[in-house]
C-alpha positions in Angstrom: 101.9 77.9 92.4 100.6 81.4 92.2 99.5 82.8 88.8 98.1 85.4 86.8 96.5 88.6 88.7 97.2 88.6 92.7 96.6 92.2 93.4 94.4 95.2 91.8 94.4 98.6 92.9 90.9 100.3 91.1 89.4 103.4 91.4 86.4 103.6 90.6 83.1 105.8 90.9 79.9 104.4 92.0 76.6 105.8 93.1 75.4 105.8 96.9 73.6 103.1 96.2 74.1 100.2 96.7 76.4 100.4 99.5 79.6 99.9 99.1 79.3 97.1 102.1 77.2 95.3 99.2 79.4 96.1 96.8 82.7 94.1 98.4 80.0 90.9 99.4 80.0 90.9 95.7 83.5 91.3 94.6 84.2 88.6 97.9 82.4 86.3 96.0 84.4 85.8 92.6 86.4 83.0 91.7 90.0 83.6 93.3 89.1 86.6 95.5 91.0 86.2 98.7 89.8 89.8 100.3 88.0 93.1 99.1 88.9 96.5 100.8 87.1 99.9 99.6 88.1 103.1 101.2 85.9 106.0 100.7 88.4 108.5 98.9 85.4 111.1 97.9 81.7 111.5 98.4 79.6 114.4 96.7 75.9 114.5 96.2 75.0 111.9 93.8 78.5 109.4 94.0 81.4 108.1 95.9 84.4 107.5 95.0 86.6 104.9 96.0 89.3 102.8 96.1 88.8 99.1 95.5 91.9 96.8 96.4 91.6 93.3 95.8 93.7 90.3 96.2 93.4 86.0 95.5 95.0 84.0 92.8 94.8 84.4 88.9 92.0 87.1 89.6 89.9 87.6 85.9 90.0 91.8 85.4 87.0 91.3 83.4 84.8 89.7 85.8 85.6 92.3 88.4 85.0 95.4 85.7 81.6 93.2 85.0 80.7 93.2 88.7 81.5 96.7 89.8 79.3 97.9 86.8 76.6 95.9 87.7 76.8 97.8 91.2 76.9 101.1 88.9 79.9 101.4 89.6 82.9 102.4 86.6 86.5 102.2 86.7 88.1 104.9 86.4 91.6 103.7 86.4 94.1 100.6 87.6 96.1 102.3 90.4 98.3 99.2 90.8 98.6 95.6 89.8 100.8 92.9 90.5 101.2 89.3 89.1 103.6 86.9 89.9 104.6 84.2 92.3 104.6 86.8 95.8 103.4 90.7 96.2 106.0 92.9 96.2 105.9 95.7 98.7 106.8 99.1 96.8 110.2 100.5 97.6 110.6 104.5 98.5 112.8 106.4 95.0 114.2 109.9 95.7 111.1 110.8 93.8 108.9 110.0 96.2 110.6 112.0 99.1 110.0 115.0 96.4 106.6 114.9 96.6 106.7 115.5 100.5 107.9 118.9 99.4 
């Protein structure tokens, strides 16, 4: 049975360095990490920013905060989060069709 955290949506803002190929290896590595993605969202001189989305079972928000700092990394916000027994796809509101406007 599936608890606690099973998906996290972060952005965050690291440096170039280290990579952010490095920086999903370590992520990859926690207890209950299933899979890592990071998409480049912006790069300028000096940092990246990017969103980290990461799946598993019962995944400790702590430890991840911990580990993306120690990349030099910081998050910036949760963007999504979902607990529970499956993932739930997000639904399309009338809201959202606004925003194509």
């Amino acid at each position: 049975m599936a608890k606690g955290i099973r998906l996290l949506v972060l952005d965050v803002l690291k440096p170039h360095q280290p990579m952010v190929t490095e920086l999903a290896l370590g992520l990859s590595e926690l207890k209950g990490v299933d899979g890592v993605n990071i998409t480049l969202v912006e790069i300028d001189k000096e940092t990246e920013n990017v969103k980290i989305t990461i799946v598993g079972d019962n995944l400790d928000y702590e430890e991840i905060v911990r580990t993306i700092e120690e990349f030099g990394g910081v998050v910036h916000s949760i963007d999504m989060v979902a607990a529970g027994k499956k993932i739930i796809e997000e639904s399309e509101t009338p809201q959202d069709r606004l925003e194509e406007f």
